[in-house]
C-alpha positions as MATLAB code, in Angstrom:
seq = 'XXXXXXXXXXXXXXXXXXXXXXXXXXXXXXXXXXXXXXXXXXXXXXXXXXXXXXXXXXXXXXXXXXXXXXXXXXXXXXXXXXXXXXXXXXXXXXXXXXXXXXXXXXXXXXXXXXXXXXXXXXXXXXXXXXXXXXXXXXXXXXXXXXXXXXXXXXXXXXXXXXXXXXXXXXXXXXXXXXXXXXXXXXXXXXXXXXXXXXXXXXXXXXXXXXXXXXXXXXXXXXXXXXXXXXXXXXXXXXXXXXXXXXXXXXXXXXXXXXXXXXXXXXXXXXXXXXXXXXXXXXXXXXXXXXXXXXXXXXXXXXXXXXXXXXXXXXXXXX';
ca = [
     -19.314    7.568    3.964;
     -21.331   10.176    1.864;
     -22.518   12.142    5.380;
     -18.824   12.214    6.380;
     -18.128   13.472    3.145;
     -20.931   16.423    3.370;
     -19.356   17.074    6.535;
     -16.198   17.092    5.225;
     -17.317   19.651    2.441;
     -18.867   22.085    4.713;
     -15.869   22.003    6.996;
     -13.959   23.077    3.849;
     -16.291   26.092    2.599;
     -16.382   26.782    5.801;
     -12.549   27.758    5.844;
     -12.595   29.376    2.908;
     -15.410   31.299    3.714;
     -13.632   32.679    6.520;
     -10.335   32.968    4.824;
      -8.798   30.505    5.530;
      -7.587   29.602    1.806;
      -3.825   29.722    2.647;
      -3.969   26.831    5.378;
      -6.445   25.109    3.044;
      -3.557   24.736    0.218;
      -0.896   24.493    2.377;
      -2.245   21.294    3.363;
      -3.228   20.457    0.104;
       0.249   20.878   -1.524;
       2.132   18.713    1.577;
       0.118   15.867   -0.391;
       1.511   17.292   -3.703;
      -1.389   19.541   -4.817;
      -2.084   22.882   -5.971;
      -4.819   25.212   -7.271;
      -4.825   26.518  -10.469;
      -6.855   29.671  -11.305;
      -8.707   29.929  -14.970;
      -6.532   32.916  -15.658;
      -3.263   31.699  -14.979;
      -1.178   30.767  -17.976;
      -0.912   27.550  -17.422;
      -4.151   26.392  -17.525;
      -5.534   24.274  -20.279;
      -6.318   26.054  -22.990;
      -9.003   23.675  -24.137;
     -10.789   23.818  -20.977;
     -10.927   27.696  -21.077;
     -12.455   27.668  -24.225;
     -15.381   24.818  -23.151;
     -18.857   26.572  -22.952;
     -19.075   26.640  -19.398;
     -15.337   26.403  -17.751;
     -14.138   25.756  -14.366;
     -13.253   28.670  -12.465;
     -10.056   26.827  -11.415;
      -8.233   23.133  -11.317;
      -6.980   21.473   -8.197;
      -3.584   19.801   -9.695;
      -1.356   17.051   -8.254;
       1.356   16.208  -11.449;
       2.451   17.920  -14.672;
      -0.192   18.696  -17.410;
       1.172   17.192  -20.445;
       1.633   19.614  -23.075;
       0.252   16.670  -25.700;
      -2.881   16.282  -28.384;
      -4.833   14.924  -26.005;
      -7.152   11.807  -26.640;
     -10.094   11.015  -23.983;
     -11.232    6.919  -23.799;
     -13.979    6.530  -21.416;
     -16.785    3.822  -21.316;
     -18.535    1.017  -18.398;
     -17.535    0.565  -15.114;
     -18.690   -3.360  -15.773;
     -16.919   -3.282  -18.930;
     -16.570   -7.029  -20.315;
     -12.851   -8.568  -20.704;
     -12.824   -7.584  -24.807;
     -13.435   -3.923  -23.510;
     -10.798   -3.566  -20.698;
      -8.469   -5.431  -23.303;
      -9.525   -2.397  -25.994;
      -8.664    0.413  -23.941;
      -5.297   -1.156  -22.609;
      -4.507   -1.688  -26.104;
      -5.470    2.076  -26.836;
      -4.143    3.615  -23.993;
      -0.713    2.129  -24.588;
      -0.586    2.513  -28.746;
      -2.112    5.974  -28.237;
       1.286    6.775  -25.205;
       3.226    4.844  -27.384;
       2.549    7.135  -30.411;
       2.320   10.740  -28.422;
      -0.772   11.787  -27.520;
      -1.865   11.838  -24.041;
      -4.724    9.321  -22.527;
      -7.615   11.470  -20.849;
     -10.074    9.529  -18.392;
     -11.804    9.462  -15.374;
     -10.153    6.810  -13.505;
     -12.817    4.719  -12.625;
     -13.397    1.142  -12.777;
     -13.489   -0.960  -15.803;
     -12.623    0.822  -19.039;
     -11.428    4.093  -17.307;
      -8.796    2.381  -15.406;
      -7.583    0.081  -18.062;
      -6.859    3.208  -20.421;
      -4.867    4.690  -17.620;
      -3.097    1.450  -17.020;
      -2.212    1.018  -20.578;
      -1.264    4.385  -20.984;
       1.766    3.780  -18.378;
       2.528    0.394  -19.716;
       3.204    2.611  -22.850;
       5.454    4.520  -21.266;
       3.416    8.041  -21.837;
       1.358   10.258  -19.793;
      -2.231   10.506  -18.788;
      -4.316   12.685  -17.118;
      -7.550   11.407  -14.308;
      -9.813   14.160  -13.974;
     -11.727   13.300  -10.817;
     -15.390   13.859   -9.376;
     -14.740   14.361   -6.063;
     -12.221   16.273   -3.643;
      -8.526   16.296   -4.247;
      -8.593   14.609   -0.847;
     -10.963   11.916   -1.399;
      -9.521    8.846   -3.998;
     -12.241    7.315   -5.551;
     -12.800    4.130   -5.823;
     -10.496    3.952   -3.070;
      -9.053    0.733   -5.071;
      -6.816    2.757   -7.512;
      -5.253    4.883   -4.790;
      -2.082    2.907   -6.154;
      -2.978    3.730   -9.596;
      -3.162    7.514   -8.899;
      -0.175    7.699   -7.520;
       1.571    6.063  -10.859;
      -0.921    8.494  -12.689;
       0.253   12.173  -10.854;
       3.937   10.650  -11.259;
       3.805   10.176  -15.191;
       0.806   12.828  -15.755;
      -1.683   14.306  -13.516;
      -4.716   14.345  -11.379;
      -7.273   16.981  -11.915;
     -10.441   17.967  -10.523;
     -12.450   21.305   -9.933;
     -13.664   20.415   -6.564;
     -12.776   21.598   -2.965;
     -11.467   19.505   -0.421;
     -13.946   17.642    1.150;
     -15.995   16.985   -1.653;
     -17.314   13.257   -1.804;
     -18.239   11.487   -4.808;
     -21.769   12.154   -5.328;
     -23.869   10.903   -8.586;
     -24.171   14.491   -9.894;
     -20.961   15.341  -10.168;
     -19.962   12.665  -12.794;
     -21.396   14.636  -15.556;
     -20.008   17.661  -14.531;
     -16.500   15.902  -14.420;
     -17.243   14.091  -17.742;
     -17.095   17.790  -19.407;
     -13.814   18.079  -18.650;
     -12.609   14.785  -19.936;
     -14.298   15.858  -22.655;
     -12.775   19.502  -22.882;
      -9.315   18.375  -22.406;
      -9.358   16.034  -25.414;
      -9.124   16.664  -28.906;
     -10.875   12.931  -29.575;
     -13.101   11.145  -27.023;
     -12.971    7.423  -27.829;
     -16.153    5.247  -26.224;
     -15.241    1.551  -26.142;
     -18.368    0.483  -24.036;
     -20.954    1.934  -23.013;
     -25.112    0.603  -22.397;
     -27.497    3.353  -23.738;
     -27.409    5.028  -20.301;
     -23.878    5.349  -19.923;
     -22.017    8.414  -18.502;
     -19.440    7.648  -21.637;
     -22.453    8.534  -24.030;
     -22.886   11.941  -22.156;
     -19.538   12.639  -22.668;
     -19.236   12.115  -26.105;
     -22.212   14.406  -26.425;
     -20.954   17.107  -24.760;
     -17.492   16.684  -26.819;
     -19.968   17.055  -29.848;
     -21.056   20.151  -28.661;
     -17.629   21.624  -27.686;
     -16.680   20.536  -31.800;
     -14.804   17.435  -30.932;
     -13.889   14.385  -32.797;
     -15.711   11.352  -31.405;
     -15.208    7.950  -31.940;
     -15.798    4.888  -31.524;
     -14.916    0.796  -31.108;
     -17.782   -1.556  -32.726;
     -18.981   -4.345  -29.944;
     -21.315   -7.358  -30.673;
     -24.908   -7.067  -31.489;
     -25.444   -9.316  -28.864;
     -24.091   -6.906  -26.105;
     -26.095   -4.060  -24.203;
     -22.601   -2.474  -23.613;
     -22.178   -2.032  -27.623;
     -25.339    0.176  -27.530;
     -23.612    3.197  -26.857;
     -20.605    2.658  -29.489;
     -22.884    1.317  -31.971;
     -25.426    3.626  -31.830;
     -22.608    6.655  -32.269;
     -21.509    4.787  -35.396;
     -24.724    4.587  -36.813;
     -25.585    8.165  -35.772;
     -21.781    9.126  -38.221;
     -19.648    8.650  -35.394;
     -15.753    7.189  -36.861;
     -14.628    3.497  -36.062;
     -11.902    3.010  -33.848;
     -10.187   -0.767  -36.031;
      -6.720    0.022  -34.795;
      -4.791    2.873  -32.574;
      -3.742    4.383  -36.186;
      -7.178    5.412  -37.062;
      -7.057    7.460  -33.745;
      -3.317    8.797  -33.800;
      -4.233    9.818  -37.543;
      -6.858   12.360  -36.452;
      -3.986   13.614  -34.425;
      -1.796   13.738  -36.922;
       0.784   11.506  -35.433;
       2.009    7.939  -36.957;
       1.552    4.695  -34.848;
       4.299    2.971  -32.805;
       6.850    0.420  -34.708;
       5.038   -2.613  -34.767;
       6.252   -5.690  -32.635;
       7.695   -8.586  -35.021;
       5.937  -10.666  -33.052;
       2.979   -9.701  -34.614;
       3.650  -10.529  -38.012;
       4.924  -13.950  -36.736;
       2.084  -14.836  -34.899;
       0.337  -15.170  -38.063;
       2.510  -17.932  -39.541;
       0.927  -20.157  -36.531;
      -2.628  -20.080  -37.824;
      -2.805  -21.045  -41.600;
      -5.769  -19.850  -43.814;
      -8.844  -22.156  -43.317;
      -7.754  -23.279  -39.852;
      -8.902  -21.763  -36.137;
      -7.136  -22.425  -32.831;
      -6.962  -21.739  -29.632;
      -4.789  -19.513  -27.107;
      -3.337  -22.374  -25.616;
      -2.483  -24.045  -29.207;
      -0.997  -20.676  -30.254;
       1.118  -20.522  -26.986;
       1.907  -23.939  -27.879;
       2.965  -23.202  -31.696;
       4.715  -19.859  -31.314;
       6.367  -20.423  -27.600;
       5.572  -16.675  -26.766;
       3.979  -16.415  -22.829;
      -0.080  -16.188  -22.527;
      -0.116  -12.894  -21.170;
       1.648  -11.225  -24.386;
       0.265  -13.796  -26.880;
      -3.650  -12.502  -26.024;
      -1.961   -8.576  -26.233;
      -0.944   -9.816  -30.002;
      -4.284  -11.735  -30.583;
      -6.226   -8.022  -29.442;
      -3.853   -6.355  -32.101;
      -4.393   -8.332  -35.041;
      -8.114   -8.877  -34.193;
      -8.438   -4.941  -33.842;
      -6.390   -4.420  -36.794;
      -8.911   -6.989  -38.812;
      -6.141   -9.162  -39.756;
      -7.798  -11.808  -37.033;
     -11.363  -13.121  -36.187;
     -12.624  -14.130  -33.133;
     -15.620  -16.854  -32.965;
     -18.243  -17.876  -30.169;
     -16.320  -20.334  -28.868;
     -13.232  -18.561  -28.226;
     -10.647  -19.699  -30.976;
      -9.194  -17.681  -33.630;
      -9.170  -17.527  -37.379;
      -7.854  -15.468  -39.858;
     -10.282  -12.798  -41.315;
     -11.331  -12.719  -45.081;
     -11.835   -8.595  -44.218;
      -8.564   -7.641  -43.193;
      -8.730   -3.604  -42.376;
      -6.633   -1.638  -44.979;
      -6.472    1.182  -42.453;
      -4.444   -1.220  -40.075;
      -1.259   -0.170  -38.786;
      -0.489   -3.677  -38.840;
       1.692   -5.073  -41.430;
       2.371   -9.098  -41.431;
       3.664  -10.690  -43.811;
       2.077  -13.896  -45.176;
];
């Protein structure tokens, strides 16, 4: 795959080397895309101003003229962080900003997805080609994505995913964002080098606390320690931004009526007691445990928390 993509890529130089450039788009844009030069007034504004920009932007979709917020982390996130960043991506939609990622697997793709569950846009900046999807898996996904948002990257056609150009792409997930959020991340993580290079370029980072007892809560733990701001609930995020959190789901307040003080359960003795479906019952349980108004132990059931976040956008009543 990568020496067909090499080929590919020297194919492509090739014509535009020998000026070729208008057959080159013209192919590009029968698949919806288009370049967009540095200098043109459309172009991100953010991105121009990064320390080293892209000359240009292959485009396929409209780029959201929303604050911006970036949530990136592992590829082999674990359940708790693909739940976090579908819960962020769709509070964060749901409250205005746009959701910035890389489309990946794992917590990349679950941003996106909850983004468009939210019913707002979000932008995939990509590390390879505008004609290569990568991983190949979310082809469906990017076509949802360009249709609500847009697909981005600053490589020609041809261009396969290689290793090095992750970090390259990560600067522009980075640039484009006014916060970068890391949900998961090992101590090695791409995520972490994005955050650092949103440090640099005088962004906002921030990010969700994981378990001690999990390498991938190295990287957001580690950023907290080193002054980085918790993520509890989408509010704290949508704050920095200036904008106010989505109306709340009455659910959520009744939810909590089904687990008295003192007592834990489980999801299937919570779908008993409240009747609400398993698949929205554990997007509650997420909310309230995010919002600290919940408490998840080892074994799975929940409890009511003793700490309950006063920054929660989350407002039950007892």
């Amino acid at each position: 795959m990568i020496a067909r993509g090499e080929a590919d890529d020297e194919v492509s130089e090739r014509a535009l080397r020998s000026g070729r450039v208008a057959q080159v788009l013209a192919q590009l844009a029968a698949s919806g895309w288009r370049f967009l030069p540095a200098a043109d007034p459309a172009f991100p504004a953010l991105l121009a101003a990064l320390s080293d920009p892209p000359l240009g932007l292959f485009v396929r979709g409209g780029l959201p003229a929303l604050p911006a917020v970036a949530v990136v982390g592992a590829r082999r996130c674990s359940a708790y962080g693909r739940e976090v960043a579908e819960y962020l991506g769709r509070e964060l939609a749901g409250g205005g900003a746009c959701v910035v990622s890389g489309m990946a697997r794992g917590v990349d793709g679950a941003a996106h997805r909850g983004a468009l569950a939210g019913g707002g846009p979000t932008v995939a900046v990509w590390g390879a080609g505008p004609d290569r999807v990568y991983p190949r898996e979310h082809a469906a996904l990017a076509d949802e994505i360009a249709g609500r948002g847009a697909l981005l990257t600053e490589y020609p056609p041809g261009t396969p995913p290689l290793a090095a150009h992750f970090p390259e792409r990560n600067r522009l997930i980075a640039g484009l964002a006014r916060v970068v959020i890391v949900v998961e991340a090992d101590e090695r993580s791409g995520a972490l080098v994005t955050a650092l290079i949103a440090l640099d370029e005088g962004r906002d980072v921030m990010a969700v606390p994981g378990s001690v007892f999990s390498r991938l809560s190295a990287g957001p733990n580690g950023l907290l320690r080193a002054g980085a701001a918790p993520v509890l609930s989408a509010a704290d995020v949508l704050g920095v931004l200036g904008l106010s959190a989505p109306v709340r789901d009455e659910a959520v307040p009744d939810l909590l009526r089904h687990l008295p003080s003192g007592s834990s359960s489980t999801v299937d003795e919570l779908a008993a007691r409240s009747g609400l479906p398993v698949a929205r019952l554990l997007e509650l349980l997420l909310e309230l445990e995010l919002g600290g108004w919940l408490a998840r132990e080892a074994d799975g059931r929940y409890r009511r928390s003793h700490a309950r976040s006063s920054r929660s956008d989350i407002s039950p009543s007892d």
